[in-house]
N, C-alpha and C positions, 0 to 999 in steps of 0.2 A: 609281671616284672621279674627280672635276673636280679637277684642279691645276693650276697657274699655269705658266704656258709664252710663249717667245717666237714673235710670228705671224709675223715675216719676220727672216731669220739675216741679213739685210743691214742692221738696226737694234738688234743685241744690243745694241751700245753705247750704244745712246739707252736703254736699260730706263726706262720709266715716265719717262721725259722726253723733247724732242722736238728732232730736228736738222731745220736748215731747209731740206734738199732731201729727207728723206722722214720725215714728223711720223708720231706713231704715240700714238691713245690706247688704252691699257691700263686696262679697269673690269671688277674680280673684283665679280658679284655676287650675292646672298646668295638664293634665294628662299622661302619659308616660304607656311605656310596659318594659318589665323583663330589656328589652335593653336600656332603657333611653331613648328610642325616642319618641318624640312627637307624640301625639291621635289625630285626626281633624274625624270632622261629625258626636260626639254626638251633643243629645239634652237634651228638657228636661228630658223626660223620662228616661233617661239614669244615669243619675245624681242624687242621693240621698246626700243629705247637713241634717246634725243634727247639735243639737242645744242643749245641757247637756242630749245627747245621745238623744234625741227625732230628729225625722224625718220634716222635715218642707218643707213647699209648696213654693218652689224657684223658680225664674225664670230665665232664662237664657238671659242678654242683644247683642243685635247684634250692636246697635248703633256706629256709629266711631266717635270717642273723642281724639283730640291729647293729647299727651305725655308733661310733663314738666320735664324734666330729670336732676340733678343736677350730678357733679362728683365730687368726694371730694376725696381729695389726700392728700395722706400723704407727706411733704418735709422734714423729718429730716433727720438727716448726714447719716444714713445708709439705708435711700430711694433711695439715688443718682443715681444707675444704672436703677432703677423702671423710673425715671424721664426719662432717654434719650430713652427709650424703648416706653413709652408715647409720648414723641413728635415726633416720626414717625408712631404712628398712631392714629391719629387726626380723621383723615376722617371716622374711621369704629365709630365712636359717634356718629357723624351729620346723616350717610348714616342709619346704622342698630339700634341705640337705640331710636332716639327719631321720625323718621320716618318721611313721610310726617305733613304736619302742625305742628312738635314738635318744641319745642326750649330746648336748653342746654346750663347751669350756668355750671361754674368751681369754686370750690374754695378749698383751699387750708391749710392744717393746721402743726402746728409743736408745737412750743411755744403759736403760739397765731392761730386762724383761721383769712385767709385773702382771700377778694372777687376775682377773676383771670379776671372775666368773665363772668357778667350781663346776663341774659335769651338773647338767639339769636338764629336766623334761620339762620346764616350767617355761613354758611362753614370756612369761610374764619377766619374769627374771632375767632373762635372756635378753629382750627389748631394754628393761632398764638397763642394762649393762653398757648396750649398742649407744643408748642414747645418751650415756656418760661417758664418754672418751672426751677425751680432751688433749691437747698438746701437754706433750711430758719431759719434751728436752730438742736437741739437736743431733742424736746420733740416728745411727739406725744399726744396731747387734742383733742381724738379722737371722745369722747362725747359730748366736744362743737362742732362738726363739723356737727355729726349729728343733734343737735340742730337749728344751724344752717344752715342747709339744710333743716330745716322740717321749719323753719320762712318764709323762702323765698317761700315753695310751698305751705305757709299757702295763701300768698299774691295772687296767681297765680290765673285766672278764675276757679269758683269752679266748671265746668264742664270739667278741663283737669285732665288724672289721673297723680299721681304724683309718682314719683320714685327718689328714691338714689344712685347712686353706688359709693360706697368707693372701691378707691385700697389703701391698708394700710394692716398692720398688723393684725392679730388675734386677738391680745391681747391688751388692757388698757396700757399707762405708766403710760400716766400724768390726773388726773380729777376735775374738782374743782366742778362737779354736779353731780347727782345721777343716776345708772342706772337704776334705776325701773321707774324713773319720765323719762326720754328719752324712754322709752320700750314704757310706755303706750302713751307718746304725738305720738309718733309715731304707734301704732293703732289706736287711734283716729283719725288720719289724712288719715285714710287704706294705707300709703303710704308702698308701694312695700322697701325693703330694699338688693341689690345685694351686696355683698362683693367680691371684686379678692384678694385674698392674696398673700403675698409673706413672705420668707423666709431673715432676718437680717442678716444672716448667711451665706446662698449658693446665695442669689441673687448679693453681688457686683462680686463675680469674672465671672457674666456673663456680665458685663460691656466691652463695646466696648474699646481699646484702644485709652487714649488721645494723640494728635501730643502739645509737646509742645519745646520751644526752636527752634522755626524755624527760618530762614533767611528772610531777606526781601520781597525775592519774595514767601516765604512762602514752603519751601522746605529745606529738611536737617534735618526733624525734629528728635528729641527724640521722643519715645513711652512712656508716663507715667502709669502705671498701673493703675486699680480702687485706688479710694481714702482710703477704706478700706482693702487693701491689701499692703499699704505700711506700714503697723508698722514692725520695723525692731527691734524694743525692744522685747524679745520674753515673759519679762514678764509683758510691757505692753496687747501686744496681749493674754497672760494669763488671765488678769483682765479684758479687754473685751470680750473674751469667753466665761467667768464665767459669765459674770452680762446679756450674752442673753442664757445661760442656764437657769440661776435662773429666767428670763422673762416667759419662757415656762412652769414654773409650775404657772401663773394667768391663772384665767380664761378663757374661749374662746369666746367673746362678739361676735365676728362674727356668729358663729352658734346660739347663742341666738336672735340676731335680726334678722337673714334671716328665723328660723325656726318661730320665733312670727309672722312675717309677711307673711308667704308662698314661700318667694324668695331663691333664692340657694346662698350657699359658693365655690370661685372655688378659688384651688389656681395655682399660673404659677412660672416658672421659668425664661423660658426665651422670647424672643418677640413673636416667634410664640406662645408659651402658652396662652401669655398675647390677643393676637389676635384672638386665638382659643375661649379666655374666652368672650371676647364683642360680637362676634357672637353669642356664646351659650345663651347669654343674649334675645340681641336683638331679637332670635329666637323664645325666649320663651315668651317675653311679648306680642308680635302681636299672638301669637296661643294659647291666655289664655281661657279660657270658665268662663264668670264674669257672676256668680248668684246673685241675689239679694231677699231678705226676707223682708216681716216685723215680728218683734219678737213678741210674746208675753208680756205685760208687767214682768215686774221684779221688784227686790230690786234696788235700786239706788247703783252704787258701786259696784253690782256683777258682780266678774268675767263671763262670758260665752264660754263655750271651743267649737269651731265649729270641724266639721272633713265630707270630702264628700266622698261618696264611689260611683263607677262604676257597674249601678245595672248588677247583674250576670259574670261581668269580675273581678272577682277574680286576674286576671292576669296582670291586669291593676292598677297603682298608681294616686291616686288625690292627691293632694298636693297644699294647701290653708290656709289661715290665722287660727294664731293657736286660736282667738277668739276674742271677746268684754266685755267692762264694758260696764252694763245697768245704765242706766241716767235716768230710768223714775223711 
């Protein structure tokens, strides 16, 4: 397996940002065939990384560095079935994302973001956490979430690489910051950005049927339906309709931060989706191929757009961060 590693112990401190006596860029990147599957047993040679289209002398790390993984979840009212779909599977976080030596925070957003679940190695902890969500409000402050997932793997030893995965929507409701200043804290930090999407709309009627009104000994019960599936008003469920139609014409913040950072958008529908989707995760970050440069100086401020190609496989996809601001 490829994992994230620092290239020179004289700039741990700089992880995925740059000091101005020895700048260092960090791009884990992905490479696949026509079919989407993962490439293993390039090298250097193989690997051509630019730099505002110039060609640069990159090196390829082998070093093992655990993972710091946060997961940031959406709980607003029409997350509900996303929640119970989550807490049965807990275990594929601990086991496939954050891997030997990793640890994984939970937290959680709606109206406001709320901590679930402190960095831990502890399986255990981690599952109870997954299998306690619950709906927390109406909004979704999906930008302070991120913000607050990139604070806490500011804290983190700066030799572990770090990674976000939101399950949440596509799109923005609620924001009280800005997205270009969340864009770039988070290239500056080179942290990896996954998104699992789901659907406001087709996700609650994959909700498991609730037992409620039962007897004593816990039998007899009524089946209550998803909780979005009981308006019985038909022109309330009209005007809820309407308002995540008219959602879908914002933006798509999802494909904007997985493409700035290298990382993919998957969306699920139902638990096997959702499980198929952590896999595909997990699969991808342990078989990265992480190049590392030092740049040329620059303007302070300037953008820098990187892109890596597969020398002579045409037929083959790299896929890596979509660049840096130069600080020198």
């Amino acid at each position: 397996m490829r994992v994230f590693a620092v290239a020179l112990v004289t700039v741990l401190a700089a992880w995925g940002q740059f000091k101005s006596t020895v700048p260092l860029v960090v791009a884990p990147t992905t490479v696949t065939d026509a079919k989407g599957r993962l490439i293993d047993g390039l090298d250097t040679s193989d690997l051509i990384l630019y730099d505002n289209n110039v060609a640069q002398h990159a090196q390829l790390d082998f070093e093992v560095y655990p993972i710091s993984l946060v997961v940031a979840v959406q709980t607003s009212l029409n997350s509900e079935a996303v929640l119970d779909k989550l807490g049965r599977s807990g275990n594929l976080f601990a086991q496939l994302l954050a891997g030997q030596g990793g640890e994984t925070a939970v937290i959680t957003f709606s109206d406001q973001v709320t901590l679930q679940q402190d960095f831990t190695t502890n399986a255990d902890d981690l599952n109870k956490a997954l299998r306690n969500l619950k709906v927390e409000g109406t909004r979704a402050v999906t930008l302070e979430a991120v913000n607050e997932a990139l604070r806490m793997l500011s804290e983190r030893a700066p030799n572990r690489r770090r990674i976000v995965l939101l399950v949440a929507e596509k799109r923005v409701r609620t924001s009280t910051v800005d997205l270009k200043d969340v864009v770039m804290a988070t290239e500056r930090q080179n942290a990896l950005i996954y998104w699992l999407t789901f659907s406001p709309l087709l996700t609650p009627f994959t909700a498991r049927p609730k037992k409620q009104n039962c007897d004593k000994n816990g039998r007899n019960c009524e089946i209550a339906p998803p909780l979005d599936t009981r308006v019985s008003d038909p022109l309330t469920a009209l005007i809820l309709t309407t308002m995540e139609v008219y959602h879908l014409s914002k933006p798509d913040v999802s494909e904007l931060f997985t493409k700035a950072t290298g990382a993919r958008t998957m969306n699920f529908l139902k638990r096997s989706g959702l499980e198929d989707a952590i896999q595909a995760v997990g699969a991808e970050i342990h078989r990265q191929y992480i190049l590392t440069y030092q740049p040329a100086a620059g303007t302070p401020g300037q953008f820098h757009p990187i892109r890596v190609e597969v020398k002579g496989r045409p037929d083959l996809h790299a896929r890596t961060r979509a660049g840096y601001w130069s600080v020198q």
